[in-house]
N, C-alpha and C positions, 0 to 999 in steps of 0.2 A: 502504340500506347504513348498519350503524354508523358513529361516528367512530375506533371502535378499529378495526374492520374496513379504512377509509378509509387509516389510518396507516401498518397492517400492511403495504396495499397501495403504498403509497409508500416503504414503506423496503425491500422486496424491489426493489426497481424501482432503486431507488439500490445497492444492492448488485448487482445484476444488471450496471447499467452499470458499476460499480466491475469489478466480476469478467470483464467484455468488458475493460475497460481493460488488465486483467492479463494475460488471454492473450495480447495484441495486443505486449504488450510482454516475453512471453514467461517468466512465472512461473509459466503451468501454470496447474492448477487448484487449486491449493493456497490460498490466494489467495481463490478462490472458497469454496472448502468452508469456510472458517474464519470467513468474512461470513455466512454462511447458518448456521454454529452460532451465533454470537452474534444472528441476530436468531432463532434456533427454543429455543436453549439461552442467554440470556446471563448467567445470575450464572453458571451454569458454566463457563464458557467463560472469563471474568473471572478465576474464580478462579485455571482451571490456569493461564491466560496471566500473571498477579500474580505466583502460587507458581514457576515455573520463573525469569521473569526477578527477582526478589528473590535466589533461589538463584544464579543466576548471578551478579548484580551483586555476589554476596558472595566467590563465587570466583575474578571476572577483580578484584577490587580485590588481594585476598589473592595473584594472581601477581604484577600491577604492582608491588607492596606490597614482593615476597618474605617474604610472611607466612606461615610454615610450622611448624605444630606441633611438639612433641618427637619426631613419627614422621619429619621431614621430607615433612610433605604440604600438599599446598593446599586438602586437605577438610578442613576443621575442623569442631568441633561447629555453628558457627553457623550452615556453607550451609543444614545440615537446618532449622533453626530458624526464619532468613530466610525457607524455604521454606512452612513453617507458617504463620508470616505473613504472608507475600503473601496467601495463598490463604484463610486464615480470617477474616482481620482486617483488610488492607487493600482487598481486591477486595470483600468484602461492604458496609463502611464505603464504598468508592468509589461503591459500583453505587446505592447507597440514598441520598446525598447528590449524585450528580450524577443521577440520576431525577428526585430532586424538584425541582434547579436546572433539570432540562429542562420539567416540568411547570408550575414557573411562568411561565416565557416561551415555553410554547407559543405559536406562531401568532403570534408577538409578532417581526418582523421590520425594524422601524425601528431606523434607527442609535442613538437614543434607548435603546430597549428592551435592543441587543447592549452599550450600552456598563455599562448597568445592573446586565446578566446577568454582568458582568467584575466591575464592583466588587461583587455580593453572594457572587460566586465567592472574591474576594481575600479580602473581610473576615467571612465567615460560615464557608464549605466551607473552605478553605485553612488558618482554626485549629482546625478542629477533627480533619483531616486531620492536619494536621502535633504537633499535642497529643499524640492517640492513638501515633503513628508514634515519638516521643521516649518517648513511655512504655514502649510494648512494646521499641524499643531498648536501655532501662533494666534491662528485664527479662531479655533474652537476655545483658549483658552482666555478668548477676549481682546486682543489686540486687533488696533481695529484701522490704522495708520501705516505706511509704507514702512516710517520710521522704527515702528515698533516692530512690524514682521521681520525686518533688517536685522535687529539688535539681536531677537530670536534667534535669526540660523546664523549669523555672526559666530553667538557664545556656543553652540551646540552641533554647528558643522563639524569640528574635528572628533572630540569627544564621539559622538557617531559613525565617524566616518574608521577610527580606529577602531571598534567591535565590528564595521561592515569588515575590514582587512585583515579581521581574525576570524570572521566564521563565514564570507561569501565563499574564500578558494575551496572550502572545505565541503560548500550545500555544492559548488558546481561543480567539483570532483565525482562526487554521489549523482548527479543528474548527467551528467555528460557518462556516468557509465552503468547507470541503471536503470533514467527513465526515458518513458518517449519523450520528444520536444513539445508536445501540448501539455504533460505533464510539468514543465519547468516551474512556469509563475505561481500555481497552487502550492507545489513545492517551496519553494520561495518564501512561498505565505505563511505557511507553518510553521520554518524553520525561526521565520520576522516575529510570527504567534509567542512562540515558547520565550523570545530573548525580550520582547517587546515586554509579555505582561512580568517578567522578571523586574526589567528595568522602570517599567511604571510602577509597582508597588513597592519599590525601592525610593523611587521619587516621594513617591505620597507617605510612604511612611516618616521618610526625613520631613517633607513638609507640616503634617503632623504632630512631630515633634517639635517644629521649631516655633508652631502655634502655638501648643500649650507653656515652652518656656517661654512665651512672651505676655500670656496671657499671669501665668505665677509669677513675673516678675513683674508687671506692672500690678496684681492685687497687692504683692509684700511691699511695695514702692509708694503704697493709698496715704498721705498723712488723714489720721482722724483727727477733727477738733469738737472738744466739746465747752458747753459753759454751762456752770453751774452758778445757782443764787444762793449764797447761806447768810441770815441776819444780815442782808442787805448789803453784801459783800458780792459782786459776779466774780468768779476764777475763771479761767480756762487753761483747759489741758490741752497736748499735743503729743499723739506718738504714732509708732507707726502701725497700719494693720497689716498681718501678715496671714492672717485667717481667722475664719469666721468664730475660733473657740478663743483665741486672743483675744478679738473686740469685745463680747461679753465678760470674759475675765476681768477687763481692764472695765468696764463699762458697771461691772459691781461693785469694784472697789473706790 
């Protein structure tokens, strides 16, 4: 028997008892079927699983957020977009760089080797992951020049790259001793899910904020002038308006 054949058969074995696990605790087969696409189908499988949860992580930030277009909606251009990249560009990038983190410590099971497989994970996969992911960011949110995708991962490499070096060692602690190896990247993805839509409707909320105090400080900032004619005399007034129950008060008297 091969050694790919050998592997094969180990990792249906581990999904098998994963998928006993599930029924027993009452998720059905559902559960099952989706372990058995990623070891029969897995970039595919990556991808759809990347491209829905990116879309999603952009639409539950966008209600925490109440970030809602000119239509008053929570679909904005960018869930589709997120969605694109989940599925074309991060699940591919995922699947192809944490492959070959699994092919180099194959078989390689000392504490030695797993603590190895963390820091080549932190300081190789994780910039290059998080590089990519600020650029295409860049790109969805309008930039449209080398210069500008630059300044993007520039300001937002480290900032990122310190929450990857506080919750990567800790997803691949949980995956190096819980799941199979096709399970990694989906894992991955979830873990990216929960911290992602945190930190975008943290983004957009502060952005949000800093719209509407620009938007109040420029209405209280409006000088009004007005001119008035009495017995052939024009005056005019000047003050400031600082809302709309001001200007009529002032506008009575």
């Amino acid at each position: 028997m091969s050694t790919r054949e050998v592997i094969t058969r180990e990792t249906r074995n581990i999904v098998s008892n994963a998928a006993g696990g599930a029924r027993k605790s009452g998720t059905g087969g559902y559960l099952e079927a989706y372990l058995r696409e990623l070891v029969e189908n897995p970039l595919r499988t990556k991808m759809l699983t990347s491209g829905a949860l990116s879309a999603l992580q952009e639409l539950l930030a966008s209600v925490i957020a109440g970030d809602k277009n000119r239509h008053g909606s929570y679909l904005t251009p960018r869930v589709p977009k997120m969605a694109i990249y989940g599925s074309l560009i991060s699940a591919p990038v995922g699947h192809i760089l944490v492959t070959a983190l699994q092919k180099i410590f194959a078989n390689r099971t000392s504490t030695k080797s797993k603590i190895l497989q963390i820091l080549v994970s932190n300081l190789v996969v994780s910039p290059i992951q998080n590089t990519i992911y600020l650029a295409c960011m860049a790109v969805i949110a309008g930039a449209r020049t080398f210069h500008q995708i630059r300044a993007t991962v520039k300001a937002g490499f480290m900032p990122v790259m310190k929450v990857s070096w506080c919750t990567s060692p800790i997803a691949l602690i949980i995956a190096q001793k819980f799941l199979p190896p096709q399970a990694w990247v989906p894992f991955f993805n979830l873990v990216a899910f929960v911290i992602g839509t945190y930190i975008n409707a943290s983004t957009k909320k502060k952005r949000i904020t800093a719209i509407r105090k620009k938007k109040n400080a420029a209405r209280s900032s409006t000088t009004i002038r007005e001119t008035r004619t009495k017995d052939g005399l024009t005056t005019e007034s000047y003050y400031e308006k600082k809302d709309e129950k001001d200007y009529y008060s002032n506008r009575r008297d």
